[in-house]
C-alpha positions as a printed NumPy array, in Angstrom:
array([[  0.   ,   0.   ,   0.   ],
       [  2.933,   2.221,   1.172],
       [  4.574,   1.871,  -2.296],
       [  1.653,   2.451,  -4.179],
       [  0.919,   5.845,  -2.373],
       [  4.752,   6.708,  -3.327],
       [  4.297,   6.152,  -7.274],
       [  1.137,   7.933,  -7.321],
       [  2.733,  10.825,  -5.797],
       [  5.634,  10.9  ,  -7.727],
       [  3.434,  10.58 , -11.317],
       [  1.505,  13.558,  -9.891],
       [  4.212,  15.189,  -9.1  ],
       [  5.771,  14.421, -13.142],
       [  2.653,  15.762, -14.109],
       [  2.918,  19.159, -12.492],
       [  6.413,  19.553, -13.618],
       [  5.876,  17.976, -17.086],
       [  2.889,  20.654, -17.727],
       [  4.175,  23.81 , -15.693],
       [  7.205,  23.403, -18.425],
       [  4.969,  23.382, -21.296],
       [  3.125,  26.748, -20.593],
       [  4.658,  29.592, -20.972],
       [  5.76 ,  31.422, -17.705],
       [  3.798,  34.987, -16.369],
       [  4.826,  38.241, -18.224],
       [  7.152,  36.859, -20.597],
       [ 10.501,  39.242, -20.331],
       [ 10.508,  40.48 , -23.82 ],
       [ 13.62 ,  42.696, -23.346],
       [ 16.514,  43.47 , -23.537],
       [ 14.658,  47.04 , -23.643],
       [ 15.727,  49.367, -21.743],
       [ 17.987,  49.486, -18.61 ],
       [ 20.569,  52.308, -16.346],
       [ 21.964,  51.563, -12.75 ],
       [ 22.466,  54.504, -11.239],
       [ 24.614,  54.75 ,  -8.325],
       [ 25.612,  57.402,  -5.103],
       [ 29.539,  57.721,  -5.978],
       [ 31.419,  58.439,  -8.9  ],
       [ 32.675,  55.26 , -10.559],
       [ 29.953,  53.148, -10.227],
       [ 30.489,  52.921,  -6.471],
       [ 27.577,  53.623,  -3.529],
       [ 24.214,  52.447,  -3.58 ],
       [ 22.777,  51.037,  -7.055],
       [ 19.816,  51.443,  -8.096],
       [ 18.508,  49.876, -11.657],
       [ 15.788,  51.544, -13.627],
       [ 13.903,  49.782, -16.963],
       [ 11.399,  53.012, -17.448],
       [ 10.984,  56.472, -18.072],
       [ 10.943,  57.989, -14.426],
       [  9.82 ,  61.462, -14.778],
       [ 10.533,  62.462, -11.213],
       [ 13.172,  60.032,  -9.038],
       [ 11.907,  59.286,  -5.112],
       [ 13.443,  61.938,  -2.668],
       [ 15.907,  59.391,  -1.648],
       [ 17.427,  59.826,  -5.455],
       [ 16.989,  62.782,  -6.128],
       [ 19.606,  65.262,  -6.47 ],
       [ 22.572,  61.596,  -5.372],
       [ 23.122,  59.831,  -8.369],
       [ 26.925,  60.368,  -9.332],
       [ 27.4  ,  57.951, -11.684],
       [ 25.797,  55.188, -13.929],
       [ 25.914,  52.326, -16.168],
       [ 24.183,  51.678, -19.236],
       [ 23.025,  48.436, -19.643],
       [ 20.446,  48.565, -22.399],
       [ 19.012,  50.902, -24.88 ],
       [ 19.563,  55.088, -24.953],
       [ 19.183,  56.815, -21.857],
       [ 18.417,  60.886, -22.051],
       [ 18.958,  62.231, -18.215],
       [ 17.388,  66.083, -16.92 ],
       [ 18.491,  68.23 , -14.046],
       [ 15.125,  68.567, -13.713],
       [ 11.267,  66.541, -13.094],
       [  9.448,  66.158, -15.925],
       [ 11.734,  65.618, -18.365],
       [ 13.841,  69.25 , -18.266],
       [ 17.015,  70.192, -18.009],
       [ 18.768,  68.426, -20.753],
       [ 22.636,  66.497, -18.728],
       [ 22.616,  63.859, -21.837],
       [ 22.364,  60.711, -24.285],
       [ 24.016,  57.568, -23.273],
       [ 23.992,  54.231, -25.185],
       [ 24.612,  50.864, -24.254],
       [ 26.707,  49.493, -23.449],
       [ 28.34 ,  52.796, -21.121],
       [ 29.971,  53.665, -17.993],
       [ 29.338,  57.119, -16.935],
       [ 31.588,  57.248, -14.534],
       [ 30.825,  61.018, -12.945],
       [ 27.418,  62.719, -13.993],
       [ 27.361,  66.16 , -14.801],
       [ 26.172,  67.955, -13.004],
       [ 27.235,  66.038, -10.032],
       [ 23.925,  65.14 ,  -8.279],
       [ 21.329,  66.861, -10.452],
       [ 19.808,  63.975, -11.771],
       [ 16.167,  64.383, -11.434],
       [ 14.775,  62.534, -14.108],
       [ 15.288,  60.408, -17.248],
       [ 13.431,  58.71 , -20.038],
       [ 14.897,  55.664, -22.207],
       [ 14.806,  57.174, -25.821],
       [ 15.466,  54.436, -27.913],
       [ 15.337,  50.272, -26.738],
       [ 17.22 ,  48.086, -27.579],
       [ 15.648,  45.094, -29.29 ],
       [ 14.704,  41.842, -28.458],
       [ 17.84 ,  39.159, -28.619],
       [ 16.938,  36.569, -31.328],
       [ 17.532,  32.566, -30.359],
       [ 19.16 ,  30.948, -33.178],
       [ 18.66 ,  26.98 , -32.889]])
């Protein structure tokens, strides 16, 4: 009886696994997109933070600290100021921007072009 309890449980358990890998997952990732860390010291050192949207106005813990970022996907145009104003500059991927300027003035910034989605050749 004991073994028979076992195998059923392990053919439901094949089941679960067998189907949950046939479905596609939640929110498929389509990227890459778009994607900046931005970080409290100059050279990519301090707290990180990454961002994968435009961000018209960064939380009062960010604004007016970022020192320096890293471009991970797509074009990034950063503003001195909310709402999109204040033109700092355009940064591609892949880029270190190792000291903003304006030190600390970031206040917002909007991804201007993405990068496309990364083909699978099999």
């Amino acid at each position: 009886m004991r073994v028979r309890t076992v195998m059923h449980l392990a053919i439901a358990l094949g089941i679960v696994f067998w189907t949950q890998a046939c479905s596609p997952p939640p929110n498929l990732y389509a990227g890459p997109g778009c994607r900046i860390d931005i970080y409290t010291l100059p050279n990519l050192q301090g707290w990180g933070l990454p961002i994968v949207k435009d961000t018209p106005e960064l939380t009062e813990a960010w604004r007016n600290t970022a020192s320096s970022a890293k471009v991970i996907y797509g074009t990034w145009r950063l503003f001195t100021d909310t709402d999109y104003k204040g033109f700092m500059g355009d940064y591609a991927a892949p880029a270190d921007v190792v000291e903003l300027r304006p030190a600390r003035e970031l206040q917002s910034l909007r991804c201007i072009r993405r990068e496309p989605p990364r083909t699978t050749v099999y």
